[in-house]
C-alpha positions as CSV (number, residue, x, y, z in Angstrom):
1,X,-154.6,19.4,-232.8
2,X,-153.7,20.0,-229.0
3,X,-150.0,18.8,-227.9
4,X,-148.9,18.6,-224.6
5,X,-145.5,17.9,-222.7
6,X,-144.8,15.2,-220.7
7,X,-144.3,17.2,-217.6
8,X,-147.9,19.2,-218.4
9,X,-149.3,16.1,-218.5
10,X,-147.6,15.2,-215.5
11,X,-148.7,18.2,-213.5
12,X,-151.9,17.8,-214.7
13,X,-152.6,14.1,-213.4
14,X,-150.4,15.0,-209.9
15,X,-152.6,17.6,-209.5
16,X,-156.2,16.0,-210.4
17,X,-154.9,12.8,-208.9
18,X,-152.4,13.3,-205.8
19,X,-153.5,16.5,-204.7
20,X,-157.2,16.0,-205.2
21,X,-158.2,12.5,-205.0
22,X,-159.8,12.8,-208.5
23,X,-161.4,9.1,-209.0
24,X,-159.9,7.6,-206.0
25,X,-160.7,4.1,-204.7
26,X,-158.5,3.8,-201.5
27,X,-158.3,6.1,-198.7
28,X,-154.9,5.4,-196.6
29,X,-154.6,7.1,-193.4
30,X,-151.3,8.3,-192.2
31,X,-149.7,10.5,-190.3
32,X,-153.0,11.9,-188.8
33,X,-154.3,12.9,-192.6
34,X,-156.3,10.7,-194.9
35,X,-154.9,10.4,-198.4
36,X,-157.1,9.6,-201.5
37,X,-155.4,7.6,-203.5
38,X,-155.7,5.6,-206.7
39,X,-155.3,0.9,-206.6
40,X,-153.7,0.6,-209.8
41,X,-150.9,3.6,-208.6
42,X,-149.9,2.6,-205.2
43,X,-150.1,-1.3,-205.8
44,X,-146.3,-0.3,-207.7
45,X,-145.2,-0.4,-204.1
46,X,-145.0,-3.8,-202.6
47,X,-146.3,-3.3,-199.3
48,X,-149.1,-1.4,-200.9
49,X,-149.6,-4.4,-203.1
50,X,-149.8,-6.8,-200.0
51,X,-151.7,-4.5,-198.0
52,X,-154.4,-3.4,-199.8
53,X,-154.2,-7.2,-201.2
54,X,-156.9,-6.5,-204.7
55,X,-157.8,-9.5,-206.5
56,X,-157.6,-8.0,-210.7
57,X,-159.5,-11.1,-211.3
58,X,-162.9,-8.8,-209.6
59,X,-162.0,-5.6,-210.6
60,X,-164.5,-5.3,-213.5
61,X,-166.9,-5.4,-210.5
62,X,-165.7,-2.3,-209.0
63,X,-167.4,1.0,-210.0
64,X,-167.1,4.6,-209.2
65,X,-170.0,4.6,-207.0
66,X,-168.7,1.9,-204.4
67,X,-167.0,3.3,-200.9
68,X,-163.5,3.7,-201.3
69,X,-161.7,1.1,-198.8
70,X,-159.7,2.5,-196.0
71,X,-156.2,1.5,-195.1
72,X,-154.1,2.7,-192.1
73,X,-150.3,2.9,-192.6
74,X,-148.4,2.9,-188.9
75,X,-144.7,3.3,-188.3
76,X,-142.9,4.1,-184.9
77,X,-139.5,4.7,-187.4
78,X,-138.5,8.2,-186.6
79,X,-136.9,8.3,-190.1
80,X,-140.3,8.0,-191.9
81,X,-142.1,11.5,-191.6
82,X,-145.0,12.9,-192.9
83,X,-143.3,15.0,-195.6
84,X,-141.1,12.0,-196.8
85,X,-144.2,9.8,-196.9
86,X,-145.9,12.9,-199.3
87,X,-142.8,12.4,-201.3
88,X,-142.6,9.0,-201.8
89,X,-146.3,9.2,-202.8
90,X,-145.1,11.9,-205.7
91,X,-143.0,9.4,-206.7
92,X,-145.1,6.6,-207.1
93,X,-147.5,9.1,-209.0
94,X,-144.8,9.9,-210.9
95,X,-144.0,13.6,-210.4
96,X,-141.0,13.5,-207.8
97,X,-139.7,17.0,-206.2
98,X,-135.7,16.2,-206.0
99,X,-135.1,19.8,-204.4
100,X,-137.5,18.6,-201.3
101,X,-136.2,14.9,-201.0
102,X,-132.4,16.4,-201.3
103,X,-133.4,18.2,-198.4
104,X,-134.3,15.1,-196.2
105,X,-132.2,12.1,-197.7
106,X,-131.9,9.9,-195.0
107,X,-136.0,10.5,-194.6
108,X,-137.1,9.6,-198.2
109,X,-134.7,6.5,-198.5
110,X,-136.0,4.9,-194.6
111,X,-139.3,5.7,-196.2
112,X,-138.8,4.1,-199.8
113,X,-136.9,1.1,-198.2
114,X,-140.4,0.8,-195.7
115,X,-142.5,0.8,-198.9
116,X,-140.6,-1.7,-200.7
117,X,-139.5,0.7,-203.1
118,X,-136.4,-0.4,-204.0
119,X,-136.1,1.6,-208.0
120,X,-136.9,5.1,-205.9
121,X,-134.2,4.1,-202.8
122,X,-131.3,3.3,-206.0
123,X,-132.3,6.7,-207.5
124,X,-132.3,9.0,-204.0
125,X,-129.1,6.9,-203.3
126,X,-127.3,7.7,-206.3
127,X,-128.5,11.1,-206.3
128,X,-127.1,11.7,-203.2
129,X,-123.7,10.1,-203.8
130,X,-123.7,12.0,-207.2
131,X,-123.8,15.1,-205.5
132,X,-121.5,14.3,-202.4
133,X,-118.9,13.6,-205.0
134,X,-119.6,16.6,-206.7
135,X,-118.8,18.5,-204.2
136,X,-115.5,16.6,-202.8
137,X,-114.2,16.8,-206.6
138,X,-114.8,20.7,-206.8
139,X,-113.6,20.5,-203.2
140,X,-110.5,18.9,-204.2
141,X,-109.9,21.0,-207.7
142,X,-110.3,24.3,-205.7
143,X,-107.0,23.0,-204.1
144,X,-105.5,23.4,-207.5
């Protein structure tokens, strides 16, 4: 019998998935790249949800050999980058890359709060104010 870990399995599906567009059924252009993505995935996010706007009712009609619909995402919010878009999409496929979003905070929460994505904002957010005190209480005991 063949036993995986959660995170192989993880890895496998981001990288089939995300990274390849492996069975996709929605392209969404943004950022001047087009991302093949997955319905039942992105439709977490709210404003995916409303956007792409899929009636359940008539998915048993879809098959894999109909055109993937395309969707254009637009923002003029500075805060909202390519690379926090990319990691708000890990998220949502579920294999986030904390060391990256620490790196651009302020980027991945305008980006999360955009999408509607109000579980990923909390987590970033307490994240970040986990670490901030971290570092004020190691801060403060190096004073002793």
């Amino acid at each position: 019998m063949f036993y995986t870990t959660d995170e192989a399995v993880t890895s496998y599906l981001s990288e089939e998935l995300l990274t390849k567009g492996l069975l996709s059924d929605i392209q969404i252009n943004a950022f001047g790249k087009k991302y093949k993505l997955h319905t039942l995935i992105i439709r977490r996010s709210p404003y995916f949800k409303r956007l792409s706007s899929l009636d359940f009712a008539n998915f048993e009609d879809l098959t894999l050999n109909d055109a993937p619909r395309v969707l254009s995402v637009e923002t003029d919010d500075p805060f909202i980058t390519k690379e926090s878009f990319e990691l708000m999409l890990k998220r949502l496929y579920g294999c986030s890359d904390g060391a990256e979003e620490e790196k651009m905070p302020l980027s991945v929460i305008a980006t999360a709060v955009f999408f509607q994505l109000n579980d990923i904002k909390d987590s970033i957010l307490f994240n970040y104010q986990f670490k901030r005190l971290t570092t004020q209480l190691a801060q403060w005991m190096a004073k002793w």
